[in-house]
N, C-alpha and C positions, 0 to 999 in steps of 0.2 A: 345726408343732403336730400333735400327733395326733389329735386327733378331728375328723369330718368336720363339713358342716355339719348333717346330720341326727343328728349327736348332742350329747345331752345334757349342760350342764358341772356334775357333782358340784361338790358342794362339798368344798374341801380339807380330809383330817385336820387337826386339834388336834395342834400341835407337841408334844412328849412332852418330859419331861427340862429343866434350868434353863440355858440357853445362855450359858458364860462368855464376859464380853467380852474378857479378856487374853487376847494370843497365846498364853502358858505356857501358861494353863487352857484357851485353845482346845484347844492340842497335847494337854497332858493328857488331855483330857473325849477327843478322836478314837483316843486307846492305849484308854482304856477301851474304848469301843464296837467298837472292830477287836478286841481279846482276849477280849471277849464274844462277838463273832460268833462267833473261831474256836474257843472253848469249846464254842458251840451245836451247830455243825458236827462236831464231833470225840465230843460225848458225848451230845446232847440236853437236854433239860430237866430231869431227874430230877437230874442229876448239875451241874448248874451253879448254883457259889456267888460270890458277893464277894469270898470269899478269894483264890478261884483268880482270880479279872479281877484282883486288886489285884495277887497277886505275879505277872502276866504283864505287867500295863500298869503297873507300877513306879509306881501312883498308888495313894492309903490308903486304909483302908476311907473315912475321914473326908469326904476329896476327895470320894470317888463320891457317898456321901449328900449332899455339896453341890448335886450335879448331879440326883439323883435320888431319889424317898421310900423307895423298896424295891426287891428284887431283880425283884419282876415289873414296874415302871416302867421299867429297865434293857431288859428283853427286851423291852417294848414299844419302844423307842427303838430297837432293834437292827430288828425286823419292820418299823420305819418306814425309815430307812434300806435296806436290804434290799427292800423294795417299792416305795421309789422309784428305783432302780436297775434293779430289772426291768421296769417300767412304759418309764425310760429303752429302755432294751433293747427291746423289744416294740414303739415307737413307732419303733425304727430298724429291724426287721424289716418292719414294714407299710408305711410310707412309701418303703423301699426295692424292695419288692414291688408295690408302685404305683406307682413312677415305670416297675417295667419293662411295664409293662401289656400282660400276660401274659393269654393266653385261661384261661378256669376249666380247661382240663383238664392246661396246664402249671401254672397259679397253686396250686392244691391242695396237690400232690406238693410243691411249693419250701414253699407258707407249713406244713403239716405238720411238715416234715424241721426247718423253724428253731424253730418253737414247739418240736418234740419238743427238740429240740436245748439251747435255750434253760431247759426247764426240768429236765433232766438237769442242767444245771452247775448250778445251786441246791437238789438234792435233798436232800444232807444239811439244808440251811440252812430248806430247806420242810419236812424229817420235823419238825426242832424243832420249828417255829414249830404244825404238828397235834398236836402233842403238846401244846404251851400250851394252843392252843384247846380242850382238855379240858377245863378247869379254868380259861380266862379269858375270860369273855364278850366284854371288850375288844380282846383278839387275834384273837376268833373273828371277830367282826364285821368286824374289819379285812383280815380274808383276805378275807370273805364278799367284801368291798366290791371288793378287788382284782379279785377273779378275776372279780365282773360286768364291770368294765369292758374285764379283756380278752376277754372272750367277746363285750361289742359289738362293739369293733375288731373283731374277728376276723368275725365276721356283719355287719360295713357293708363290709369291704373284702369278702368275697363278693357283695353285694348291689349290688356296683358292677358286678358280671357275671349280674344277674339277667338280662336277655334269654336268654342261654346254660341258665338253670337248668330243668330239666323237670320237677322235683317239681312238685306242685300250692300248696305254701305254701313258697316261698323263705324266709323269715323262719324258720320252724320248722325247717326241715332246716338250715341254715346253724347256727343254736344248737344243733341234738343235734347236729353235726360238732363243734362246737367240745366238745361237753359228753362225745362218745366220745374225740376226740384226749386229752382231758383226764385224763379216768377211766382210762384204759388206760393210758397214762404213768406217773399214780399210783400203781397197783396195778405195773406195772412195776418202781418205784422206790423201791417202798414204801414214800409218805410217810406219816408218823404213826406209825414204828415204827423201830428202829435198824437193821434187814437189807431189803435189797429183795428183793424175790420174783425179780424175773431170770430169769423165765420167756422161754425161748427169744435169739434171737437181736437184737438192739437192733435193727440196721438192718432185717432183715425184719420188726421189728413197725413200726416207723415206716414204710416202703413198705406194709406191707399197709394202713394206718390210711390212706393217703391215695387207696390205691385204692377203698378202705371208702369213703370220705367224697365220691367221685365217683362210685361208682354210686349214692349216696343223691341227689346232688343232679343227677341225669344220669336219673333212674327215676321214673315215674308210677306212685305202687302201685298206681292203680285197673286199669294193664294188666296184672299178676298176680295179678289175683285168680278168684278160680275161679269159673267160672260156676253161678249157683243154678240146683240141677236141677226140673225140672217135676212 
């Protein structure tokens, strides 16, 4: 399981979409959603119809509206899928970075490199999904929700090496690491827009980020600050 005992259990999304019980329509209903996805990934939301899932997933327009009310029902069903995948994913990065129980100043550099890592392989699939949240409250709220719970993981399994930490608020420095890993990744990858920015080199932004994220939780700002003069 991933969540420790000091955290909190959300309560599960609202299943999306009308779950056929035949295997056909199983099979069916899973060609939609896998030619959805990869429509999303290939063009974004502006450009993704019904038409184009139907002649990729060889299922009718008719089919899909059995499964689903509208085209934005569809992309929600896709962002639920798709996040529970990566949630999978991320629950076997931290559990697997916890069993090695690794001091804070190798554990950083490792959990940095897989999160960075991890949400590179989803980038196309995440610009979509920001570009939804434009213009869908429902999708917007459902990243919102995601990306809290990985920024807990991500600040309990640091806080499992608070003795180690020198900041003065472990809690707060632990969430702006996860919230700079994050941000910088994005802006990297450019999610919400069809080009990344690809500024500089990937691997040295991912090493700099986790050097970043150890002198914040390795630094007492009160020792840099300048003394008020008389």
């Amino acid at each position: 399981m991933r969540q420790s005992a000091a955290r909190k259990v959300t309560p599960k999304a609202v299943t999306l979409g009308r779950a056929p019980k035949q295997l056909r329509s199983r099979e069916s209903f899973e060609r939609v959603i896998q030619a959805a996805t990869a429509i999303l990934r290939e063009t974004g939301h502006a450009d993704f119809t019904l038409s184009e899932v139907s002649r990729r997933s060889r299922a009718s327009i008719g089919s899909i509206y059995g499964r689903v009310d509208s085209k934005e029902e569809l992309v929600r069903v896709v962002q639920q899928r798709v996040l529970e995948q990566v949630d999978r994913e991320f629950a076997e990065i931290v559990n697997k970075i916890r069993r090695r129980s690794l001091p804070l100043r190798q554990l950083i550099p490792v959990l940095v490199r897989d999160l960075a890592d991890m949400l590179r392989s989803y980038g196309s699939i995440f610009s979509a999904m920001i570009e939804t949240s434009a213009h869908d409250p429902q999708v917007a709220a459902t990243g919102k929700r995601h990306y809290a719970e990985q920024a807990l993981d991500f600040k309990l399994l640091l806080l499992e090496r608070r003795s180690e930490i020198v900041h003065p608020d472990p809690e707060h420095a632990a969430t702006f690491a996860f919230s700079l890993v994050y941000g910088m990744i994005a802006r990297h990858l450019g999610f919400g827009t069809r080009d990344a920015a690809g500024e500089g080199d990937w691997r040295q932004l991912v090493d700099d980020l986790g050097t970043t994220c150890l002198a914040l939780l390795l630094t007492d700002p009160a020792d840099h600050r300048p003394s008020a003069r008389s």
